[in-house]
N, C-alpha and C positions, 0 to 999 in steps of 0.2 A: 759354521757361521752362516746367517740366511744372507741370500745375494740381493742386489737390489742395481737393476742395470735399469738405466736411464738415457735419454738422448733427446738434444736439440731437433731441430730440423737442421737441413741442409741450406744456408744463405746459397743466394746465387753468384756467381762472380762475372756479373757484368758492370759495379761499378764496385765501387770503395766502402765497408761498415760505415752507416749509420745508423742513429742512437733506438729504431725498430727492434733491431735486431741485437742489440747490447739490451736492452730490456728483455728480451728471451732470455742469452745466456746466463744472465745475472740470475733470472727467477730459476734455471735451468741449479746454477751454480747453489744457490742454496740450500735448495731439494739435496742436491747430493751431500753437501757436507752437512746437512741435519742428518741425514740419514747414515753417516760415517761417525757422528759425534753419537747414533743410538748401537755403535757398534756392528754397522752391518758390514758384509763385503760390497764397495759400491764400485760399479763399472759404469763411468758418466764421458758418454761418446759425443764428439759434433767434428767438425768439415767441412767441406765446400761442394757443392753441384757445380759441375762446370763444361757439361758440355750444351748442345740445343743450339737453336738459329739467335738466342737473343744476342749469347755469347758470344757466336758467330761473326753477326754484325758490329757489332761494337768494338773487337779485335779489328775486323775491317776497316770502320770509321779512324781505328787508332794507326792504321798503318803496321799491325804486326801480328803474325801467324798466333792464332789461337791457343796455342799450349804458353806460350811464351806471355801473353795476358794476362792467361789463367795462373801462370807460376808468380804472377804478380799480385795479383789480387788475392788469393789463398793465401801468399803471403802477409799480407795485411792483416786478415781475418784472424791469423796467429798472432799477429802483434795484439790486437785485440780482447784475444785470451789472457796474455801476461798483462796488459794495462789493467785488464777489471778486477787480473789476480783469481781468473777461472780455473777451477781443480778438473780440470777435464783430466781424463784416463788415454785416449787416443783423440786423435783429428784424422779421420779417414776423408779422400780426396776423390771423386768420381774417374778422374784422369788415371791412378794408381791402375796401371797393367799388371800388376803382382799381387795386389790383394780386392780389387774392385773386379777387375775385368771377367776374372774367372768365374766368381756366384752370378755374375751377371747370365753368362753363357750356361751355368748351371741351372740358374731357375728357367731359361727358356727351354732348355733342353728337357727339363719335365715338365713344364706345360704343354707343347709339341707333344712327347710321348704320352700324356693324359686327351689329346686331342681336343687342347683347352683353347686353340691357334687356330687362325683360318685365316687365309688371304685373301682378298677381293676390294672391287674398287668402292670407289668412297667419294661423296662430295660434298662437302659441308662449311661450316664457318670457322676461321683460326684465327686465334689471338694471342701475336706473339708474344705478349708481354707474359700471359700467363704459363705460352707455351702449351696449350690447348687447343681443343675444336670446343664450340662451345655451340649452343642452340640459340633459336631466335627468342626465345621466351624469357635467356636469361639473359637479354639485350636489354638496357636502358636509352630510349633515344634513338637507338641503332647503336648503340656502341656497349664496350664490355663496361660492365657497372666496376669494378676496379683501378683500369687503367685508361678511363673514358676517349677509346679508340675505335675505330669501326673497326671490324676482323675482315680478316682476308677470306675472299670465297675461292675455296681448294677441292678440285679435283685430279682424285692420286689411287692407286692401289698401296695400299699398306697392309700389315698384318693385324689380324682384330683377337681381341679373348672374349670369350663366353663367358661375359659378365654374371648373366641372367643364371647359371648352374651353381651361384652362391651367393646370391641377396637374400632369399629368403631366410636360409639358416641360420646368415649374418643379421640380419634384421631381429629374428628371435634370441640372439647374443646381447644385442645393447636392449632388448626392452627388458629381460632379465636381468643386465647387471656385469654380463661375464665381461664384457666389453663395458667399460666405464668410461663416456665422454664427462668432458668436467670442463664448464658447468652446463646443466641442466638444461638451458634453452637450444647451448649446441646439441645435447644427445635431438631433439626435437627435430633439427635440419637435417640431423644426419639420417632420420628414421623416414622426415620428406625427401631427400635426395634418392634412397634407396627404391620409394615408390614413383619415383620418375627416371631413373636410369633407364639409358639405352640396352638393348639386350647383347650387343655388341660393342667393347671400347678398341679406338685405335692405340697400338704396342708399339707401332714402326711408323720409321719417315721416309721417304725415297732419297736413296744416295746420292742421285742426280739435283734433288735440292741441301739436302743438306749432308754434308760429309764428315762435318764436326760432334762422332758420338761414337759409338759401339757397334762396332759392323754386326748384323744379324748371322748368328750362324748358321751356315749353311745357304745363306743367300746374299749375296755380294752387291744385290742392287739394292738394299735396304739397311738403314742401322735403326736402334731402340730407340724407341723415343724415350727422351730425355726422364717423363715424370716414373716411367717402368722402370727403369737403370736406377735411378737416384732412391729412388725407395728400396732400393737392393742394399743401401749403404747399411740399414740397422743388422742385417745380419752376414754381409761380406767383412764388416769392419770385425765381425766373432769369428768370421774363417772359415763359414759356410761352406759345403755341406760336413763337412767331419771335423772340422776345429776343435778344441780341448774349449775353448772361449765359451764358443757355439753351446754346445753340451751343456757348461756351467751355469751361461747366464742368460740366454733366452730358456722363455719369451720375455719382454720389457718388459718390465714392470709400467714407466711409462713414456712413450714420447711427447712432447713439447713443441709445438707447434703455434704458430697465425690463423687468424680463420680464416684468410684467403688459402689454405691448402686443407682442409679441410676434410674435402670432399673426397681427395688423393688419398689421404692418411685416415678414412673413417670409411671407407668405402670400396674403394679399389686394393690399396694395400692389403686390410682384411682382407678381400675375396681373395687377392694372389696365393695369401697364405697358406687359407683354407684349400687351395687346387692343390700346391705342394702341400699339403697335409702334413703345416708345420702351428704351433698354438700361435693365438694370438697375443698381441698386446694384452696386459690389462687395463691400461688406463691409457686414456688420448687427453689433454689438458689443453687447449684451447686461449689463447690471452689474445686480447684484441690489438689494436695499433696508436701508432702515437700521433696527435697530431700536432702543427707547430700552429700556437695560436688561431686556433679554428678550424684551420687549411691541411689538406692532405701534403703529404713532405714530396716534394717534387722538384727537380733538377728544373725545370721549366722557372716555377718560380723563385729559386734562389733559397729554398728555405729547408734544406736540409740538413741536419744540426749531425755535426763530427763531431764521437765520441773523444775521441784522442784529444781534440783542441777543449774539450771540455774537464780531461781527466787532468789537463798538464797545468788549468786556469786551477780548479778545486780541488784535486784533488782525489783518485780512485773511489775512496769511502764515501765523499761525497755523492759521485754521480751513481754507487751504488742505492747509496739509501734514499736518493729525490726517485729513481725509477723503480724502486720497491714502497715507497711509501705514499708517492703521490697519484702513482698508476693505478689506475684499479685492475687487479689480477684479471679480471672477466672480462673485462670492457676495454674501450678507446679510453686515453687519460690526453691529456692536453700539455704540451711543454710552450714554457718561456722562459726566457732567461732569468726575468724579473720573478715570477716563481721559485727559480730553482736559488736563484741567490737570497728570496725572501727563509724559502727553506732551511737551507746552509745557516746563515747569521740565526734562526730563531731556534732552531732545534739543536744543530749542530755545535755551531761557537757559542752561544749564550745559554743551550741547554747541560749538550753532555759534557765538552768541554770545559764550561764553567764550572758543575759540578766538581769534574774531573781537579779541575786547579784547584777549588776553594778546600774540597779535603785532604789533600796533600801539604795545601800550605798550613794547615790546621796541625793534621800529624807533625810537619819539621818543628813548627813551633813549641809542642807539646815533649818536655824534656821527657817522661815517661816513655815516651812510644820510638824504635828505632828500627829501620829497616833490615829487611825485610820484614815486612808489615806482615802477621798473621790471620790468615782471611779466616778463620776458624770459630772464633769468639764472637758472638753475638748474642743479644737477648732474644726472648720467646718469640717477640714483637715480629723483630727482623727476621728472623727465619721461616717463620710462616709465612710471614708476606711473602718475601722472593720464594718460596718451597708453591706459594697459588700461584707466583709469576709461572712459574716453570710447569705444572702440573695441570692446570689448570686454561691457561689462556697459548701461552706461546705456543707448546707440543700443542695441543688443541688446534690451533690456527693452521702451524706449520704442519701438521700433518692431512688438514683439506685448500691447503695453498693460499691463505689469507694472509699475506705478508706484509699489508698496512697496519692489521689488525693487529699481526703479531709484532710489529714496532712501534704502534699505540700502545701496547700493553707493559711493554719495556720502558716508555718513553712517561707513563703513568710513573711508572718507580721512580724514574730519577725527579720526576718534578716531586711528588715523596715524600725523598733526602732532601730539598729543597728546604721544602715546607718545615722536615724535621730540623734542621740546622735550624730554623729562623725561630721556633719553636725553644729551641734547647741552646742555644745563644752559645756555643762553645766556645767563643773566641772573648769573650767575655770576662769568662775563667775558667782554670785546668776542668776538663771532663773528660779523661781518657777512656771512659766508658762507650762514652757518647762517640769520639772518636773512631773507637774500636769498631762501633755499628755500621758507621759509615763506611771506615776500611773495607768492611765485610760486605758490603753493598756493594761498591765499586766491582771487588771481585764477581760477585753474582752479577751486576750487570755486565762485566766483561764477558763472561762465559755465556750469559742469552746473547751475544751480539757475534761470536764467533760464524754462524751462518750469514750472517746476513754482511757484518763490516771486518772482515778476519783481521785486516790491517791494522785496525783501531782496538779490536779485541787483542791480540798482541801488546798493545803500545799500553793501553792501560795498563795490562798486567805484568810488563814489563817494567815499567816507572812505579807499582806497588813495592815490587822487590827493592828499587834501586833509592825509593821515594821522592822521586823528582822526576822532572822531566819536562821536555819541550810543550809548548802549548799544542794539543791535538789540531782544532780549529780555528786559525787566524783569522779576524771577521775582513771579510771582502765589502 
C-alpha cells in the first residue's frame, strides 16, 4: 500500500486555538482523509511547540512554572482536534522527554560530528514574537513587519550552523521540482530568501537568559533554540533515527504550514536535513491568514474569533465548510460573523439541507420506494454527471488543494437536483424513477463531502438507510 505521511505545523502555546490555525488543520484534515478515501496508508501528524521565551513569559505573566501552562494549552489544542473532528494519526508535544527530546540531541549530535556547528559571539536584532533574529532590511518602520514590534538588540554567544554548505544544492531542488512549494509565488520567496541568507544561522540561546528548552548537549550554558528543536517534531514523532515509523514513512510527502514560517520550513529545515543526509520533504503547501474584518487578529484589539464558541453556536460542519470554502487556499481570506452566517443559512440550510429534506419527504411519500433506499439505480443522465463530479473537478482540485473549488463543484450538483425536481415536478404525481435519481444523488453527494464535512457525510447517508431524519441545517 503507497504511504502518504502528512503534517500541520506546530501551533505555539502561548495562548489558546484561534480560528488561524483551525483553518490549517481543517485543510490539513482533508488532505489526509482524501488521500485514506484513494486507499493510501496515511500518517497525518500535528502538536504543540512549547518551549522559547515567548512561552516563557506569558507562563510568567500567568503566575505559573512553564510546563504547567504548556500542559494547559496543548490541552486545548487536543480539544480542538476532536471539535473539528481531525483524523490526526499522533499529536507529538516539543516538551515530550521520551520521544521529542532524544532526535532532538540526535540531530545535533550529527551535526557537531559533520562539523556543521560552531560557537562564537553574535549581535543582532530579535523578535520575540517570531522567536528570531531578524535583519534590518526585513524591518518595516523599525519594527518586525508581522508582529509590528521593534526587536530587541542582542548580544550573546550562541551556537551557529553552516547555512551556506546547503543553499545551493537546495536552491537547485525547488527550481527543478524535487522540492515543491505550493503555490508558486511562495516557491519565488523562498528561491529570494535563499539568495539573501546569512552564511551562518543561530541554533542556541544562552541558559542564563532562557532556561525554558533543550539543554544543548554537551554544553550546559546553552539550550536549542526553540525554531531547530521544533522542526525536529516531523521526524522525532517517526522515532528518529531507527524507528519502524521513521523507515516507513518519511520523507513527507507534505507539511502544511503559514507563510509567516516559511522561511523555517523551506529553507533551514531543508538545509538541516540535507547535513544529516536524510531526503527531503516533497511538498511545502503554504496557506495564508485570516483576517477579522480587514484587521490582523490581535489580543490588543479584542478581535480574535474562538473556534470552540463558534463550533458550539453552528455547528463543526459548519465552521469546517465557511474556512474551506470561503478562504482562499493561497491567500489571506477575511472572517465575519455576518459572512459566515450568510454562508451557513445560504449554502448550508437552504442549499444541502433543503435538498437533503425535500428528497426524503418525496421518497416517504412515494408508497413504491422503502428504506433502505438503494443508491444504485440511476439513469445515464445521473451517473455521468456525478462520475465528472468525481473524476473530473473534485479529485482534480483536491489533489492540487483547491478546496473552494472543489466545494463549488459539489455545490453545482446539488443546485442540479434542484433545478431537476422543479423540472420534473415529482410531487405532483408518483415518479419513482425520478425519485430513484435523486436518492442516488444524495448518495453521491454524501460520498464527495466525506473529506471535507465527514459528520454531515455520515448523517446523510445514515437517514438514506433509515429514510428520515433530523434537519442537517437549522437556519440561524
Amino acid at each position: 500500500m503507497q504511504t502518504y505521511y502528512l503534517t500541520s505545523s506546530l501551533p505555539y502555546t502561548n495562548a489558546n486555538p484561534h480560528i488561524g490555525f483551525a483553518l490549517e488543520i481543517v485543510q490539513a484534515d482533508v488532505i489526509a482523509r482524501w488521500h485514506r478515501q484513494k486507499g493510501e496508508d496515511v500518517f497525518f501528524l500535528t502538536g504543540t511547540d512549547e518551549h522559547g521565551i515567548k512561552v516563557a513569559r506569558t507562563a510568567a505573566e500567568a503566575g505559573v512554572p512553564p510546563q504547567e501552562f504548556t500542559d494547559h494549552i496543548s490541552s486545548r489544542f487536543r480539544e480542538l482536534m476532536r471539535a473539528l473532528r481531525i483524523s490526526n494519526d499522533d499529536f507529538i508535544r516539543t516538551t515530550d522527554q521520551e520521544r521529542h527530546w532524544p532526535a532532538v540531541r540526535e540531530v545535533w549530535k550529527k551535526l557537531q560530528e559533520n562539523m556543521d556547528l560552531e560557537k562564537k559571539a553574535y549581535e543582532g536584532l530579535y523578535c520575540s514574537g517570531c522567536e528570531a533574529f531578524i535583519t534590518e532590511k526585513e524591518l518595516v518602520e523599525g519594527k518586525c513587519s508581522i508582529h509590528k514590534k521593534e526587536p530587541e538588540k542582542i548580544a550573546e554567544e550562541n551556537w551557529f550552523f553552516h547555512l551556506h554548505k546547503y543553499t545551493f544544492p537546495l536552491k537547485e531542488k525547488i527550481e527543478k521540482g524535487e522540492l515543491q512549494i505550493v503555490p508558486e509565488t511562495k516557491k519565488k520567496e523562498v528561491l529570494q530568501f535563499i539568495e539573501s541568507e546569512p552564511i551562518l544561522i543561530s541554533v542556541s540561546r544562552p541558559k542564563e537568559k532562557l532556561q525554558w528548552g533543550i539543554p544543548v548537549p554537551g554544553d550546559d550554558t546553552q539550550v536549542v533554540y526553540v525554531w531547530l528543536e521544533a522542526l525536529v517534531n516531523y521526524i522525532s514523532a517517526l522515532g528518529y533515527p531507527d524507528g519502524q515509523k521513521f523507515k516507513k514513512y518519511w520523507p513527507a510527502n507534505i507539511h502544511i504550514i503559514g507563510k509567516d514560517i516559511l522561511r523555517f520550513h523551506a529553507v533551514i529545515w531543508p538545509a538541516i536535513l540535507r547535513a544529516l543526509k536524510i531526503d527531503l520533504p516533497k511538498t511545502i503547501f503554504v496557506h495564508g491568514f485570516i483576517t477579522v474584518e480587514g484587521q490582523k487578529m490581535s489580543k490588543s484589539l479584542g478581535n480574535v474569533v474562538d473556534p470552540f464558541a463558534l463550533v458550539e453556536k453552528y455547528g463543526t460542519d459548519a465552521v469546517r465548510y465557511y474556512l474551506l470554502r470561503e478562504i482562499p487556499p493561497f491567500e489571506d481570506g477575511d472572517f465575519t460573523e455576518e459572512k459566515f452566517k450568510e454562508r451557513y443559512n445560504s449554502d448550508l440550510a437552504n442549499g444541502l439541507g433543503n435538498l437533503v429534506s425535500r428528497v426524503l419527504s418525496l421518497a416517504q411519500r412515494n408508497n413504491s420506494l422503502k428504506p433502505p433506499y438503494s443508491l444504485k439505480g440511476a439513469d445515464q443522465e445521473f451517473t455521468k454527471f456525478f462520475r465528472e463530479r468525481k473524476n473530473h473537478f473534485v479529485e482534480d482540485y483536491l489533489d492540487n488543494f483547491r478546496f473552494s473549488e472543489a466545494l463549488e463543484a459539489i455545490w453545482y450538483a446539488i443546485s442540479w437536483c434542484d433545478k431537476y425536481i422543479e423540472y420534473e415536478k415529482p410531487w405532483a404525481s408518483p415518479k419513482p424513477e425520478v425519485i430513484g435519481n435523486l436518492l442516488f444523488a444524495l448518495g453521491e453527494i454524501a460520498n464527495l463531502l466525506k473529506p471535507f464535512l465527514p459528520e454531515t457525510s455520515e448523517k446523510i447517508l445514515k437517514q438514506l438507510q433509515e429514510g428520515k431524519g433530523e434537519s442537517l441545517f437549522p437556519r440561524k
